[in-house]
Every structure is written in C-alpha cells, then in structure tokens.
C-alpha positions in Angstrom: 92.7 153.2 -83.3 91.3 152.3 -86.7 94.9 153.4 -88.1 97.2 151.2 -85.9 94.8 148.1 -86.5 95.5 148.9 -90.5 99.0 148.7 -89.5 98.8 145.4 -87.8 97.0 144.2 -90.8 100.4 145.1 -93.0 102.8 144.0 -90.3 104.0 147.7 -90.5 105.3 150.1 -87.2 102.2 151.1 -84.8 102.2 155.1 -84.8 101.3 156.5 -81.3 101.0 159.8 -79.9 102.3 160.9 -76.2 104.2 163.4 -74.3 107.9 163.9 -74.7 110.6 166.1 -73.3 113.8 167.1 -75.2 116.3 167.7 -72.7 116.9 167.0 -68.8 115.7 171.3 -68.8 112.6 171.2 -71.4 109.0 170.7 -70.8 106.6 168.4 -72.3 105.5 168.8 -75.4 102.9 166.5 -77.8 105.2 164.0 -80.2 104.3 161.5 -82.6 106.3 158.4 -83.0 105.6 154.4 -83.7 106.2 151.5 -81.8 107.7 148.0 -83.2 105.5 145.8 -85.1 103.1 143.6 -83.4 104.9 140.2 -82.7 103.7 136.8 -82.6 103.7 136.8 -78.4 102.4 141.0 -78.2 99.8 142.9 -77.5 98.4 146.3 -78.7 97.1 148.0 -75.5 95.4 151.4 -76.1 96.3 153.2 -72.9 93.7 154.6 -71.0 94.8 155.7 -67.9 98.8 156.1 -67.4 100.7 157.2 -63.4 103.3 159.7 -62.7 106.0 158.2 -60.6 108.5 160.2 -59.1 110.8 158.4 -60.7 109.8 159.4 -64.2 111.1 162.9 -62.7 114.7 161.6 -61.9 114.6 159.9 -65.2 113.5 162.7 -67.0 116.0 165.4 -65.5 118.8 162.9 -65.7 119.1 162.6 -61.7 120.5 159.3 -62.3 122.1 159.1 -65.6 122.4 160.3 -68.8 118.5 159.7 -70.8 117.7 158.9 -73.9 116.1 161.7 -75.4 113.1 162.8 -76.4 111.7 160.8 -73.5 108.1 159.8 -72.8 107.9 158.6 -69.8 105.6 156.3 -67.7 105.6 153.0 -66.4 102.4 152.5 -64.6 99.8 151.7 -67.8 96.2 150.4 -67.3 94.5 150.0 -70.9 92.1 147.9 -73.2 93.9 145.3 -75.2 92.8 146.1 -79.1 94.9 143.3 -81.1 96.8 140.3 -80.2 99.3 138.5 -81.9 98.6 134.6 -83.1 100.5 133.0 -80.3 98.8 135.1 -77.7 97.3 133.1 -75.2 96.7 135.3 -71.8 94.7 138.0 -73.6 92.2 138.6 -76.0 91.1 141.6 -77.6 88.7 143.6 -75.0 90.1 142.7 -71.9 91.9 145.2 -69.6 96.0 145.0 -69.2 98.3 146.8 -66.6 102.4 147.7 -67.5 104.4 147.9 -64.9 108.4 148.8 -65.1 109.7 146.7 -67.6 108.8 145.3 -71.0 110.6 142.1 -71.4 113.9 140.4 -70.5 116.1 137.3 -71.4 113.8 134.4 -69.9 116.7 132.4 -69.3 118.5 132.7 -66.7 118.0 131.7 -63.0 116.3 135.2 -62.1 113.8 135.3 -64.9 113.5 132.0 -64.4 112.5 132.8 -60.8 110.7 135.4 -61.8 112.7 138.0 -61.0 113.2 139.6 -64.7 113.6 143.0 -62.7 117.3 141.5 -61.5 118.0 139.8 -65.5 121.5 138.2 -65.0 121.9 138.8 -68.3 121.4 142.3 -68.3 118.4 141.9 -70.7 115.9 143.5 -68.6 113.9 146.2 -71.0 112.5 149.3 -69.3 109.2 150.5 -69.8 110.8 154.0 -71.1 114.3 155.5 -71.5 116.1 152.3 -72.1 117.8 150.5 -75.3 115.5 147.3 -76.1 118.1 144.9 -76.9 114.9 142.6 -78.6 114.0 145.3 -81.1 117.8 146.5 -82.6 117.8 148.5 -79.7 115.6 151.4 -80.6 114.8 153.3 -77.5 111.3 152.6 -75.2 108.9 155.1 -75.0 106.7 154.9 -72.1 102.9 155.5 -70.8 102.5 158.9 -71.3 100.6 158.1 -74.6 98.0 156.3 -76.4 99.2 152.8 -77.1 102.0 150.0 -76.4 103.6 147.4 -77.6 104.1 144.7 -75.3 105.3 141.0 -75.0 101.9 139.4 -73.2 104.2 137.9 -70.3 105.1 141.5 -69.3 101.8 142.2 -68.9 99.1 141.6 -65.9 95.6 140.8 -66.3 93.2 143.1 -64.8 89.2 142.6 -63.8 86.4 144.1 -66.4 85.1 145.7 -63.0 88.3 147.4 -61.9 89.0 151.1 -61.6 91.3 151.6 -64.0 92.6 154.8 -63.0 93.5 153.6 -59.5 95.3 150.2 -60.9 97.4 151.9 -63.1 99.7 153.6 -60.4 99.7 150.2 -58.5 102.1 149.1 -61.1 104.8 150.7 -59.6 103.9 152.6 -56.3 101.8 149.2 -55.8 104.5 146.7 -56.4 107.4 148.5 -55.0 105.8 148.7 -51.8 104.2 145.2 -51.3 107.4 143.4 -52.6 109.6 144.0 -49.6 106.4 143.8 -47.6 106.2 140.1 -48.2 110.0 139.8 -48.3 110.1 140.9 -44.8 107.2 139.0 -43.7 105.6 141.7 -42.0 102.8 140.1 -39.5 99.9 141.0 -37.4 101.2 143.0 -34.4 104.7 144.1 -36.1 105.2 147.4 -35.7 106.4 149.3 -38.5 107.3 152.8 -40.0 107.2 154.5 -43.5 109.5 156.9 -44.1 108.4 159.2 -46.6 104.2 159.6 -47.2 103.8 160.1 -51.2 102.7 158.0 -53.7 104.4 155.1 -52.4 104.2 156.3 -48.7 100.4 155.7 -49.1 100.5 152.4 -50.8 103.6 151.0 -48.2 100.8 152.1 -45.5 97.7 150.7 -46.7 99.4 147.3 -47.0 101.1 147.1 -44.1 97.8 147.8 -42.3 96.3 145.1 -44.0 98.5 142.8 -42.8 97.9 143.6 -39.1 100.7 145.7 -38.5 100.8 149.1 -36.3 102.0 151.3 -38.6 104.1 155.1 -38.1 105.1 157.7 -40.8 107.8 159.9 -41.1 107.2 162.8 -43.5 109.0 165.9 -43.9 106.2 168.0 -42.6 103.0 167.7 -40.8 100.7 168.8 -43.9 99.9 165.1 -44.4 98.9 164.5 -41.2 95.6 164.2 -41.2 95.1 162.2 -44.0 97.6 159.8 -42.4 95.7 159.9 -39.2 92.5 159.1 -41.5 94.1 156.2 -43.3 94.9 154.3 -40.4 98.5 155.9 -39.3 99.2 155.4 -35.0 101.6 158.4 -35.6 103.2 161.5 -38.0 106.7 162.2 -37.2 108.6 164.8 -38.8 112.2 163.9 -37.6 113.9 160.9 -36.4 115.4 162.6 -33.0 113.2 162.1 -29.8 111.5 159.2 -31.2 111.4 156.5 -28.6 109.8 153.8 -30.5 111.5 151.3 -32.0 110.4 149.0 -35.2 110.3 145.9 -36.6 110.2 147.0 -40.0 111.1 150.4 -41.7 110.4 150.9 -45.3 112.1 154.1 -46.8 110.3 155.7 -50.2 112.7 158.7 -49.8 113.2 160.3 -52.9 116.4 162.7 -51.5 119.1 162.3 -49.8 118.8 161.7 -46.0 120.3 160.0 -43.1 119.5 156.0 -43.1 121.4 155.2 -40.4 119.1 157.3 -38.7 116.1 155.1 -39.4 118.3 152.0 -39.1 118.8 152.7 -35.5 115.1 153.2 -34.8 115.1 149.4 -35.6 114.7 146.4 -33.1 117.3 143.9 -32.9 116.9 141.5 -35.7 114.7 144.3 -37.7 114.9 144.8 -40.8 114.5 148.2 -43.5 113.8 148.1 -47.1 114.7 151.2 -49.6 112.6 151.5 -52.1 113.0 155.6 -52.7 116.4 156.4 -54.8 117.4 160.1 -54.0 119.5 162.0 -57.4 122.8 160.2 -57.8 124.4 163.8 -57.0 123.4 164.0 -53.5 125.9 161.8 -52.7 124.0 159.6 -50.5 125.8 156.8 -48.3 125.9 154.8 -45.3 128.5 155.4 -42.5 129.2 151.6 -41.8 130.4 152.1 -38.5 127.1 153.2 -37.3 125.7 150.3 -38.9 127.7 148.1 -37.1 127.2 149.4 -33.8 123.2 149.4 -34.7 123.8 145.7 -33.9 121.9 142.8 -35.8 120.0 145.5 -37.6 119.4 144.7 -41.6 119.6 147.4 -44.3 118.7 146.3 -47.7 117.4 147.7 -51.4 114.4 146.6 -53.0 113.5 146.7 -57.0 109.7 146.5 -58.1 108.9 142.6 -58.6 109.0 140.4 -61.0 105.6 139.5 -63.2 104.1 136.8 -60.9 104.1 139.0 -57.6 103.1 142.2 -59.8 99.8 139.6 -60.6 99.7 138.7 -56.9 99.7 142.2 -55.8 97.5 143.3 -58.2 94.9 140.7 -57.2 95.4 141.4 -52.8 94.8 145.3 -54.2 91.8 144.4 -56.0 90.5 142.2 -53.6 91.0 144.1 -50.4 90.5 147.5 -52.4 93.7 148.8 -52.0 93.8 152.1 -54.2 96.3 154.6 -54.2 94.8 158.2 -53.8 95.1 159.7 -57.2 94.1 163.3 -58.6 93.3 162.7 -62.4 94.9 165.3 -65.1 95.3 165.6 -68.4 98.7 165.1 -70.4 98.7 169.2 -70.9 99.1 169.6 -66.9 102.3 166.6 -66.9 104.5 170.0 -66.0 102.7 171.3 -63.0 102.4 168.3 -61.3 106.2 167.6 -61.8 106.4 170.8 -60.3 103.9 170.2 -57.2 105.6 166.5 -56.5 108.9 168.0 -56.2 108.0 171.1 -54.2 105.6 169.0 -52.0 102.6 170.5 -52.9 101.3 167.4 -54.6 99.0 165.4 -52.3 99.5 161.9 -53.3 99.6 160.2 -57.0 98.8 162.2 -60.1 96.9 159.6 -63.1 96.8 160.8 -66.5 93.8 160.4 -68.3 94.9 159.5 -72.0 91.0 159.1 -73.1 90.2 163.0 -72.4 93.5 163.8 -73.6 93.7 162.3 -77.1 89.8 163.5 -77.2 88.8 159.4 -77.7 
C-alpha cells in the first residue's frame, strides 16, 4: 500500500492488482493495471473482501452485451479507506467502506437528485466494472476483484468498525437488489410472499421478507436447497409453479435464465404485485405473452434495479442491525473459475466472497 500512498503524494495513477479475463471464453488470470488519480471528493479503499454476483458471470461471458475487455469484475467491495482526498468529508482514513454497483453519475438531474443515480436521466450512471466512465475521459472501470479503488465518497456507504466484513460486502448487491423492491412493495406483517429462485439473492430476498413479518415460500429449481430453506425460516420449497394452490401477495423473481413469468404472475392475488430482480442472457429470448397478463387481472409485473446511495445506506444499516448476512463460502482470487463454474451448474450453495487480504498475501 506504501506504493499507491507515494502515488497520491505525486498526484500520479494508483497501480492495483486483480483478476481479469480476456475474452467472453478465457479464464481469469492475475493483471496489473492503475486506477485514476485521487480527486478532491475520492477515496482510496484497499479492498479487503470483494462478492461474486452472478451477474459478473453474464457480464463477463457477454450474456448481455458486448464487454469491455480485459474485465475485472466485482461490484460488491467491503474495504479500509487508506487516503482521502481534501474535500472528503464522510470518511477518514481507517474507517471501513462498502461499493456497491455503480461509481458515480451526473448529480443533476431529477433521479440523482432523488437518489436514484442507478436510473441517471442523463445516462451518466458509471458502473462499478465493464463500463466507459464518462468523468475520467472514459477509460474503462475495473471492478472488485482486486486490491484497491478509486471512488467518489458519495458512491460509497459507511460501514461499522465491528462489522463482518466478509458478509457486508455481498450485501451491496444481493443485499440491495433484494430489499429495494421489498420496501417498494411495502411488504407487511402477514403478507404472504414467494421467491423465485434461492441463490445469493434468493437468500437475502428471504431473510428480509421474514423480517418484515411476512410468510414466505421459495421456488427453486430443485429440492437440494431445501433444508437450508426450511432452516432459514421458509413455510415451503416448490420446484414448479403447476399444482401450486397458494396464491401471493408479493413474488420477487432472482431468476438468472429464462423462464415463464406469467407463470408466477398468475400465482398472484388480485392487486399483487412481482418484482424482477434476476436478468436471464439476452439470448434466451425471454418475454411476456401479454394476453396472459391481461387476463391475470389487476396483477402488477415490474423490474427493479439495485438502489440508489441513500437506501443502499439504509439497507446496510436494517442488515447490520438485525444481522442480516448473506451465507458466504470465502475463496481466494485463484478459485474465481470454479465457483463460476459451481453457480452456473448449481452446485454452488449460496454467495462465494473473495478474500483479497489472503490473496495478495497482505
């Protein structure tokens, strides 16, 4: 770290190390590169633990558009903050810092102003990784499968001294994208409600929605999960939609392939309402057949993105408070291949944490 703080001292690039693939067919291999210059408003954060989301696997085979390649992935980050720059104000150097999805956006117009920078109307919303940052001549972002970033301090979220951080850092997606459309649908003591799909975010879409009161179903593709669904509070497993009588308030669907929403939509009540959250490869041609919606009568379908800074704060603090982990398996960056390979085969249990400390031997 004693080199990048050097660096800061010049005003020059910060170098970094991480994990990088070459291709939408290549594994990962080590790569060194540097990160913009420390601004005024950023902060250094060496990264200590960093998530795999199964969206870093669509990103990275280019399941949903072309990438930007090489490509180091990651966009849940839980470090130590080792430099600030002078107008930083949230965080000084020793405290603990999350990154979620994105790394900055235009802060003008009536989304960001909302704090919504996820849905910039300006189409200056930065990605954490694989995107053009239109603030820094547009050189590409590299994500958290490394040992640092560069980040504005509004992008990032304050975490405790006393948190664990290998169990916040996957909260910054699988946490977020879950609670958002929790909230949005105002799901309430006695609702009942079913999550379609039991990984990562599965988990995390459970665990909340039991918190706030709600009776609570999954739908997983097999029954291998059962148990530990059973264990975390689940009424019910289903592996198929057909034969189910019950019908919800609320559906939340973390799908990551193609499969039949209208199927789900139709196990709502009248007036209920299902979030998607999961985004199946852009190949698989997946679609709604509106004239099943229509006839599912007074039923609401809708797509949800992340959150914006301030709820990614508020969920953060309802996780820490209530204790609202994910359940993680911790790896080193050397074993990024097998468990792409386990979460799309369905071996992998739940969320896979990199541990960037035991990996860059700090």
């Amino acid at each position: 770290m004693q080199q990048q703080l050097n660096e800061i001292a010049n005003k020059q690039r910060i170098s970094a190390q991480g994990f990088a693939v070459d291709s939408k067919d290549s594994r990962f291999r080590p790569f060194t590169f540097s990160r913009h210059a420390l601004g005024e408003n950023d902060i250094l954060i060496e990264i200590l633990y960093a998530g795999i989301c199964h969206s870093d696997i669509h990103s990275a085979r280019e399941e949903w558009h072309k990438g930007i390649f090489p490509m180091v992935p990651g966009h849940e980050i839980a470090g130590k903050v080792v430099a600030v720059g002078s107008k930083v104000s949230k965080f000084k150097v020793g405290d603990y810092a999350g990154v979620g999805c994105m790394v900055n956006s235009c802060g003008e117009c009536e989304a960001c102003k909302r704090s919504q920078e996820q849905f910039c109307e300006n189409g200056k919303c930065v990605f954490t990784y694989d995107c053009h940052d239109c603030f820094h001549d547009n050189e590409p972002t590299y994500g958290g499968y490394s040992n640092n970033i560069v980040v504005s301090e509004k992008f990032a979220v304050n975490v405790p001294q006393d948190a664990p951080l290998e169990k916040v850092a996957p909260l910054l997606c699988a946490g977020i994208t879950t609670y958002s459309p929790i909230k949005f649908s105002n799901v309430k003591a006695g609702d009942k409600v079913a999550v379609a799909g039991f990984g990562g975010l599965g988990v995390m879409a459970l665990k909340y929605a039991i918190k706030m009161g709600a009776e609570v179903s999954v739908f997983a593709r097999n029954k291998n999960k059962e148990k530990e669904a059973l264990e975390l509070g689940a009424k019910a497993l289903y592996t198929d939609t057909k034969g189910v009588s019950e019908r919800f308030d609320f559906i939340i669907s973390t799908i990551p392939t193609a499969y039949d929403v209208n199927a789900y939509a139709e196990l709502l009540k009248f007036g209920g309402e299902m979030a998607i959250v999961g985004l199946p490869p852009a190949d698989e041609n997946l679609s709604i057949d509106l004239t099943r919606l229509v006839f599912a009568a007074g039923k609401k379908v809708y797509g949800s993105l992340i959150g914006g800074m301030k709820e990614t704060q508020e969920m953060l603090d309802f996780s820490l408070k209530h204790k609202i982990y994910p359940e993680t398996e911790i790896i080193t960056g050397d074993r990024i291949d097998e468990a792409y390979e386990k979460l799309t085969s369905g071996q992998a249990k739940f969320r896979y944490v990199i541990d960037m400390k035991k990996t860059f031997g700090g």
